[in-house]
C-alpha positions in Angstrom: -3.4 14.6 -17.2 -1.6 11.2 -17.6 -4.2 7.9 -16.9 -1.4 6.4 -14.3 -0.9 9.5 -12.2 -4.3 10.3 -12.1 -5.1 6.6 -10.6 -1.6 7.5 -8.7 -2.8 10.5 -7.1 -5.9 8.4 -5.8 -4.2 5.8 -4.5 -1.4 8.7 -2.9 -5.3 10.0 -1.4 -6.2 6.6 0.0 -2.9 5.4 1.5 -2.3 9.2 3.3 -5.6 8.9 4.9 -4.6 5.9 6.5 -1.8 6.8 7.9 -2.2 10.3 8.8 -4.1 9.8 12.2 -1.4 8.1 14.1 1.1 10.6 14.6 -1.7 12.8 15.7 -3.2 10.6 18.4 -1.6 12.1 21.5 -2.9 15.5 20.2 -6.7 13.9 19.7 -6.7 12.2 23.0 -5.5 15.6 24.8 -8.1 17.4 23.1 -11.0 14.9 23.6 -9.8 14.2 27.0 -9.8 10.2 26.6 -6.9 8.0 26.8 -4.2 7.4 24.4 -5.0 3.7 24.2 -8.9 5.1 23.0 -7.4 7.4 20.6 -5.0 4.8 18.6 -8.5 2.9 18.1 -9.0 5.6 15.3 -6.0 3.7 13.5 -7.6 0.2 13.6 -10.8 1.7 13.1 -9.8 3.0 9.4 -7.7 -0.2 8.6 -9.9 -3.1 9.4 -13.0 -2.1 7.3 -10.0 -0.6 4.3 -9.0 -3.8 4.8 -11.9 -5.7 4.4 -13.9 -3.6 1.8 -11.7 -4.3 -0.6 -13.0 -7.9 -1.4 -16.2 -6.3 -1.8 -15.4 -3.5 -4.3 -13.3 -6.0 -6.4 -16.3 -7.5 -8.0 -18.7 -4.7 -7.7 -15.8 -2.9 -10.0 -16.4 -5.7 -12.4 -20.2 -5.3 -12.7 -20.5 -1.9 -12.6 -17.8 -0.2 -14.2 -14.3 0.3 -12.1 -14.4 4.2 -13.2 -17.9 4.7 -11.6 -16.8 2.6 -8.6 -13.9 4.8 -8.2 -15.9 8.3 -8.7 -17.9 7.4 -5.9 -16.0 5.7 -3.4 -13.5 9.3 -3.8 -16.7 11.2 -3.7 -17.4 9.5 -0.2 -14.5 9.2 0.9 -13.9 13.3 0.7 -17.2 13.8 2.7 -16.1 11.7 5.3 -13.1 12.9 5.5 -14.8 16.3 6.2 -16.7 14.9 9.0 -13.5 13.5 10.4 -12.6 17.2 10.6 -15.4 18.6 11.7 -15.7 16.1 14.6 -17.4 17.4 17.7 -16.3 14.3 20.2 -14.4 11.0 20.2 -17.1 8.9 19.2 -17.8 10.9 16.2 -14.0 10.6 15.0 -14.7 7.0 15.5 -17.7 6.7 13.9 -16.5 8.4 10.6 -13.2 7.1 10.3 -14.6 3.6 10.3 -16.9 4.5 7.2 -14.2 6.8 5.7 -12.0 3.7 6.1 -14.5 1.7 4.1 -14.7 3.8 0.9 -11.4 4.4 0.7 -10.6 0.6 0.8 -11.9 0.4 -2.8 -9.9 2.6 -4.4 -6.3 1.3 -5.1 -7.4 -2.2 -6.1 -10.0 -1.3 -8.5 -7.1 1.5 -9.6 -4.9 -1.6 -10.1 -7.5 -4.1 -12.3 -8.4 -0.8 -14.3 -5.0 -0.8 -15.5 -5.2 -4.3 -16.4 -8.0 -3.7 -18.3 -6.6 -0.7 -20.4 -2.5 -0.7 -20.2 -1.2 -3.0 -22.5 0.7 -6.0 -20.7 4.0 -4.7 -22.2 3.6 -1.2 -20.7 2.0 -2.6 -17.8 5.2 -2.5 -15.2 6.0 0.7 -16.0 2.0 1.8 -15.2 1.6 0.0 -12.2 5.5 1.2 -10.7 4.7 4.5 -10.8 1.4 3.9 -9.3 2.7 1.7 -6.3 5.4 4.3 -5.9 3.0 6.7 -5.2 0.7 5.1 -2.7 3.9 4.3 -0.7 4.7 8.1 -0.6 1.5 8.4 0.4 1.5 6.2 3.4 5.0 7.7 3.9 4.2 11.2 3.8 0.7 10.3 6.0 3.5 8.6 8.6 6.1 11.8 8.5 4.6 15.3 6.9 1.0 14.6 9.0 3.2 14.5 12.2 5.2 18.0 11.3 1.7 19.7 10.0 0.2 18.6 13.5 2.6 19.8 15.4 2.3 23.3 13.6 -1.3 24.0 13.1 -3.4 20.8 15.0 -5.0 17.6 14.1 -7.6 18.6 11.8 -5.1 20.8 9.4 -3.9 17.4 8.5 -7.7 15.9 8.1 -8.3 18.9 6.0 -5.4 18.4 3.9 -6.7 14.3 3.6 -10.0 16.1 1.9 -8.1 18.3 -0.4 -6.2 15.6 -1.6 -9.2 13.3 -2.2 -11.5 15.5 -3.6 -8.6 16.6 -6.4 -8.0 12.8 -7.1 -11.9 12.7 -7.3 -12.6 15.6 -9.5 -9.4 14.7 -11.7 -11.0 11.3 -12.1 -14.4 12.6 -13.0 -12.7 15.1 -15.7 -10.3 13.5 -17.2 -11.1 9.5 -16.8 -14.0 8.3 -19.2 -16.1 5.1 -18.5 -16.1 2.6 -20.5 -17.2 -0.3 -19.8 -21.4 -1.2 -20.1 -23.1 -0.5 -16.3 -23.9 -4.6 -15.5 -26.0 -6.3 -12.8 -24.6 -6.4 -9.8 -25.1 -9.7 -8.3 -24.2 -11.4 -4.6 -24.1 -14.9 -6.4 -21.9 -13.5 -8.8 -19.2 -11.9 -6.9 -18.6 -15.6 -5.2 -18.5 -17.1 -8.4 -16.2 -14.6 -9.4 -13.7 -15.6 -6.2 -13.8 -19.0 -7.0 -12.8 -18.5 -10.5 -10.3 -16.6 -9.6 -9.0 -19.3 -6.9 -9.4 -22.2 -8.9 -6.4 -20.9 -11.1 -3.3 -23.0 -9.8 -1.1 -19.5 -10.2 -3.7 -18.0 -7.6 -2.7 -19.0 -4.3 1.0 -19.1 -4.6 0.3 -15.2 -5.9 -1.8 -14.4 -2.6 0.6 -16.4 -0.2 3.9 -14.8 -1.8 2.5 -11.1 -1.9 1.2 -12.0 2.0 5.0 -13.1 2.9 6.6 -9.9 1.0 3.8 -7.0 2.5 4.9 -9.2 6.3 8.2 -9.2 5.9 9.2 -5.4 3.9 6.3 -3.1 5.8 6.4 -5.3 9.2 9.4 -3.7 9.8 8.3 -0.1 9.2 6.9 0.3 12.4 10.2 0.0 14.3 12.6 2.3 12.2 12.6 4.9 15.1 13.3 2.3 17.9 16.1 1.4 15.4 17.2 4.5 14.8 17.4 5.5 18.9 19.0 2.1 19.8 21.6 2.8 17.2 22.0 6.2 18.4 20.9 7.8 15.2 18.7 9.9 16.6 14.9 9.7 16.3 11.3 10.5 14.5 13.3 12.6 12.3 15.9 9.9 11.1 13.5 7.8 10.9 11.4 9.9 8.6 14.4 10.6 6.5 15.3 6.5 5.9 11.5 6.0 5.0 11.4 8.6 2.7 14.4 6.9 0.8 12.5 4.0 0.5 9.7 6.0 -1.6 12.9 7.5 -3.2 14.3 4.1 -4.6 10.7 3.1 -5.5 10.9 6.0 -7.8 13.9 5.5 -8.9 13.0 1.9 -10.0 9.6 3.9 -11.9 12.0 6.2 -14.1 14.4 2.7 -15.8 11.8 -0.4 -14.9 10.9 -0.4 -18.8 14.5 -1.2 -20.3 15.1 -3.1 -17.1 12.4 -5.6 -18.1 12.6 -5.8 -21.6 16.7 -6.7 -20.7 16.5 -9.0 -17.9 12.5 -10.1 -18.2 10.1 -10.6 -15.1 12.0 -13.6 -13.6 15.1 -12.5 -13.1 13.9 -9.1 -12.3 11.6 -10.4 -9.2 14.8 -12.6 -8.0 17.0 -9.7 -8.3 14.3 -7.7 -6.3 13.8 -9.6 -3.3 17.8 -10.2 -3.4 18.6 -6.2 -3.0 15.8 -5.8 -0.6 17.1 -8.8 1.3 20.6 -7.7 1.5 19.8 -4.3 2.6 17.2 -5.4 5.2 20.6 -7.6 6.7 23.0 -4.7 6.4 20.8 -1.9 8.2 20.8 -4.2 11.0 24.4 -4.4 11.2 25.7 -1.1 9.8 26.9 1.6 12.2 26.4 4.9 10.0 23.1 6.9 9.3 24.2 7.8 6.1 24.8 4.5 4.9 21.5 3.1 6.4 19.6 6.0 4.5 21.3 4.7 1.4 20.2 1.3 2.6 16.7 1.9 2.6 16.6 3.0 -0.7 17.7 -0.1 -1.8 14.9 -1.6 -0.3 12.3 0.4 -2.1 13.8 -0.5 -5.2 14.6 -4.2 -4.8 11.3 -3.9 -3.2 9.5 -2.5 -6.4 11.5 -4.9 -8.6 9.8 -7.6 -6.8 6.3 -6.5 -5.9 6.0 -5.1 -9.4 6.1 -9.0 -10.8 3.6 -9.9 -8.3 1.0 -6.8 -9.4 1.3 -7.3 -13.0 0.3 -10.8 -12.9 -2.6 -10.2 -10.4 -4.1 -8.3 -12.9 -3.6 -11.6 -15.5 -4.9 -14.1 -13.3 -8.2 -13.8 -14.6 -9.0 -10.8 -16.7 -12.9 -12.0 -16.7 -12.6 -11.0 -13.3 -9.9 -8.9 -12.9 -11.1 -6.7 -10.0 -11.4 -10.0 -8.3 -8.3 -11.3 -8.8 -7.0 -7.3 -7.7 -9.0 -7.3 -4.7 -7.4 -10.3 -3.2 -4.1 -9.7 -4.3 -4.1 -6.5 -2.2 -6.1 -7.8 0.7 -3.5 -10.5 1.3 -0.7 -7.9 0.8 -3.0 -5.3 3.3 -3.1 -8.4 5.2 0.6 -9.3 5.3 1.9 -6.0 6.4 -0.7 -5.9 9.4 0.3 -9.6 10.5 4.0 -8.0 9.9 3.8 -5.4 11.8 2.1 -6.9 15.1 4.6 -9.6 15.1 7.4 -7.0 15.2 5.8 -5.0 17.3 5.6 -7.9 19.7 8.7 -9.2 19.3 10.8 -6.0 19.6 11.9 -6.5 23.1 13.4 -9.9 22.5 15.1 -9.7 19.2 16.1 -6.1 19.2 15.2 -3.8 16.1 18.9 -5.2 14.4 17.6 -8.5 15.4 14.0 -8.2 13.2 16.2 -6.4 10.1 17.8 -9.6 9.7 15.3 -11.7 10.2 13.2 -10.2 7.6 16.9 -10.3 5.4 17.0 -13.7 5.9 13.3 -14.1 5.0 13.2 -11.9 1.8 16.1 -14.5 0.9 14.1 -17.1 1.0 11.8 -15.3 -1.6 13.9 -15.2 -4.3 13.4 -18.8 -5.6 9.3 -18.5 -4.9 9.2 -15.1 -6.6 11.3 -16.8 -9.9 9.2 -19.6 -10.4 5.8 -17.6 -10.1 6.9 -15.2 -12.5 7.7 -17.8 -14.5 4.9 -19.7 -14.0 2.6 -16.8 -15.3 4.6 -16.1 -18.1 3.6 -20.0 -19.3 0.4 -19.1 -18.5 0.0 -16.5 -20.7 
């Protein structure tokens, strides 16, 4: 089986689990007869420790081999994920989503510095497209086909679908994806020297501030889609399902031509161009009055979208390829970070702005990417 879609399918693992719970919330609070305010503590409970265990796998991928970092966390992750199923009460849920959320935080960045370290840089968009594109079909399909499956056969059908899926991206990493790289000494010390190697590169911050600004201002808005699509008079959860599985769409789409695009237009124009479409169709679903056209709208997005973040991951895994699981695990942590800060703020400001009002904002933001984006790509290209 190809390298990419095995490390694909692990990252399409990681991202469903995170996302699956939440349209199943109302069904867990019914069932463990607590409120729905304690149930949708089951989605923060995954995300902060995913969040923050990704800082920590980063260099621990470095030391001791990314492949064995990866069998393991996938191994863990799957028997959590069982317990999550198998869950007797609330508390339990709790208690092994928060450590199922904490393996499965390693997984896609130390996915991401392993292709650094074995994709050639040439080759390396292509690689690292189709492996985005399927960790956001993965948070897609844990946001839409989760819902549907709970609505058929219960909340844990969709847990026990989380372990199939991780345990075949576990055993298809075990089979089929050799280690390597020498077993090192792991080493506290180490893994801060690592950080600040990786931050003392002048590329470094802009990269972690720009990928921080992008995850805010293209996933903030996820969370609003139905609201958009009933103050429209669209319709609801199933429009919205539809316009968010175009986005995965035009990230797939940008997968299947990204090589000839790049070797054509090169990474600077291509990450300009990216946040440009995104921009642009982030203003028009705001404004336009037909479902159709808004579907087609949104995979824009995901492909203007992958133009763009495809730059950003490609050189996260140049900053320092000494440390590249490092360099990785902050890169996603402030793009994990981003969409979370994103996603509150619209959230919050919903009632004010309106759901047309935030699309544009975040137009009119992604615009003011396009310059940023250019000169980092640029800048990293001198670099190298």
């Amino acid at each position: 089986m190809p390298f990419t879609i095995l490390l694909g399918l692990a990252g399409f693992a990681s991202a469903f689990t995170l996302r699956a719970i939440e349209p199943t919330l109302a069904l867990i609070a019914a069932e463990f007869h607590v409120s729905f305010e304690q149930a949708a503590m089951l989605s923060s409970g995954f995300a902060l420790p995913y969040a923050l265990m990704q800082i920590v796998f980063g260099p621990i991928g470095d030391a001791v081999g990314k492949v064995r970092v990866m069998r393991v966390n996938l191994a863990m992750l799957t028997l959590c994920l069982v317990a999550c199923a198998l869950a007797p009460s609330h508390n339990w849920l709790m208690a092994a989503r928060i450590v199922a959320g904490a393996w499965a935080g390693g997984i896609i960045p130390v996915s991401f510095a392993l292709v650094g370290d074995r994709v050639a840089f040439a080759d390396r968009p292509a690689a690292l497209g189709k492996i985005l594109t399927l960790i956001v079909l993965g948070q897609l399909c844990g946001s839409v086909v989760s819902g549907l499956i709970a609505t058929q056969f219960g909340w844990r059908a969709v847990l026990w679908l989380a372990v199939g899926l991780s345990a075949l991206a576990g055993l298809g990493v075990m089979a089929f994806i050799t280690e390597e790289a020498p077993r090192g000494k792991l080493s506290f010390r180490q893994s801060l020297m690592s950080y600040r190697v990786v931050c003392q590169n002048p590329i470094s911050i802009r990269l972690f501030i720009i990928v921080a600004i992008e995850g805010a201002l293209v996933f903030g808005c996820f969370p609003i889609v139905a609201a958009h699509m009933l103050q429209q008079g669209f319709g609801g959860p199933v429009e919205a399902g539809l316009s968010l599985g175009a986005f995965g769409i035009g990230g797939l789409l940008y997968t299947l031509c990204v090589t000839p695009l790049v070797r054509a237009f090169g990474l600077p124009a291509m990450s300009g161009a990216g946040a440009a479409l995104a921009a642009v169709a982030y203003i028009l679903i705001g404004e336009v009055p037909h479902l159709g056209v808004v579907i087609g709208l949104f995979a824009l997005a995901g492909f203007g979208f992958q133009m763009l973040h495809n730059m950003i991951q490609i050189l996260a895994t140049e900053l320092v390829p000494a440390a590249r699981g490092a360099s990785v695990a902050l890169y996603a942590t402030s793009f994990w970070l981003g969409q979370a800060i994103g996603a509150a703020a619209a959230s919050q400001a919903l009632p004010l702005a309106g759901s047309s009002g935030l699309f544009l904002a975040s137009g009119i933001g992604l615009l003011g990417l396009i310059w940023p984006a250019i000169q980092l790509a640029r800048s990293g290209a001198v670099a190298r």
